[in-house]
C-alpha positions as CSV (number, residue, x, y, z in Angstrom):
1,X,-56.8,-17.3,88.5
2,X,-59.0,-18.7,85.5
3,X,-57.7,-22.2,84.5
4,X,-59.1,-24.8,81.6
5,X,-62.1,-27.0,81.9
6,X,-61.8,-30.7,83.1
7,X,-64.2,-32.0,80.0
8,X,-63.4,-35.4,81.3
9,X,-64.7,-34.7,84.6
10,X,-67.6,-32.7,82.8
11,X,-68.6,-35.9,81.0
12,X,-67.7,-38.2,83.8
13,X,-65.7,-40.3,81.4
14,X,-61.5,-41.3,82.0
15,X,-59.0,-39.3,79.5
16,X,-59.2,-43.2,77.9
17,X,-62.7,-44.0,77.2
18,X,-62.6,-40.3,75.5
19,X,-59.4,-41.5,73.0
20,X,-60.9,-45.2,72.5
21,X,-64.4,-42.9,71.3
22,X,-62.1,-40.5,69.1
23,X,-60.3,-43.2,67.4
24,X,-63.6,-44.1,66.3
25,X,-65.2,-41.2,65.7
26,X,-63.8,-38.6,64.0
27,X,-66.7,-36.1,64.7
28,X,-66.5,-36.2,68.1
29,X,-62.5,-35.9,67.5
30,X,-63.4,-32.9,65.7
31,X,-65.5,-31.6,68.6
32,X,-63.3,-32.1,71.2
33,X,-60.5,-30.2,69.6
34,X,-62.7,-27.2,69.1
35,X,-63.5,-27.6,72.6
36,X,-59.9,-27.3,73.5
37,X,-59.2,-24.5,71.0
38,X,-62.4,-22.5,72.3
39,X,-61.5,-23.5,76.5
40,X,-57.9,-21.8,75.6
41,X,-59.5,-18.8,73.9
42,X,-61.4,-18.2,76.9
43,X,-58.5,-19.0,79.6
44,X,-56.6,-16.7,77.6
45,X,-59.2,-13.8,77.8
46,X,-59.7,-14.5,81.5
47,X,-55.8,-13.8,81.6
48,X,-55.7,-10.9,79.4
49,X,-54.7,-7.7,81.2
50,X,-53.8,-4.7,78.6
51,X,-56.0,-6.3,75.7
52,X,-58.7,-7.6,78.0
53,X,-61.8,-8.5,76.2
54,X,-65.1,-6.6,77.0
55,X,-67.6,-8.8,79.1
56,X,-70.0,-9.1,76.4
57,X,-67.0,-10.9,74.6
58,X,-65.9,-12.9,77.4
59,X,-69.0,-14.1,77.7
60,X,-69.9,-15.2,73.8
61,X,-66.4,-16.6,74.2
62,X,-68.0,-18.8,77.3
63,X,-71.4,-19.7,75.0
64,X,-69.4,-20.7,72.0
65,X,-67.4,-23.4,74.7
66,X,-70.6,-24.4,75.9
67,X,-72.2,-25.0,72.6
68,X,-69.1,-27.0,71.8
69,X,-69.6,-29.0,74.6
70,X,-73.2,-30.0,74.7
71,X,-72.2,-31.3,70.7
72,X,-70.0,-33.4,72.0
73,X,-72.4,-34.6,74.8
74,X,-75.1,-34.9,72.1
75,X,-72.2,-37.0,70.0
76,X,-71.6,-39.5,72.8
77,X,-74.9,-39.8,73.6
78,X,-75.3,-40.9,69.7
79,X,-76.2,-45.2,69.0
């Protein structure tokens, strides 16, 4: 059963440090709720069953999450 993404876990930061960051940044706020937009796209096309996207879709579903992701990394990692 497909479920979301731990991002915390990912970055190996607490649900905390992540909101006192987005307070302050409103780019990686940004990010991160693109993150959770394109992590739900995806948990929802893993789930699909009559409208089930082709493979080729899933997977460009599963890059655009991933691209998401290493901007936010790139955004933390940021002076």
């Amino acid at each position: 059963m497909p479920v979301t993404h731990d991002l915390y876990q990912d970055l190996k930061l607490t649900k905390e440090e992540i909101q006192q960051k987005r307070t302050k940044d409103p780019l990686l706020d940004s990010l991160i709720n693109k993150y959770s937009q394109a992590d739900a796209d995806v948990v929802k096309a893993e789930t699909a069953q009559s409208d089930a996207p082709s493979d080729d879709a899933l997977k460009k579903l599963k890059e655009k999450r991933l691209q998401v992701k290493d901007k936010i990394v790139k955004q933390l990692q940021a002076p």
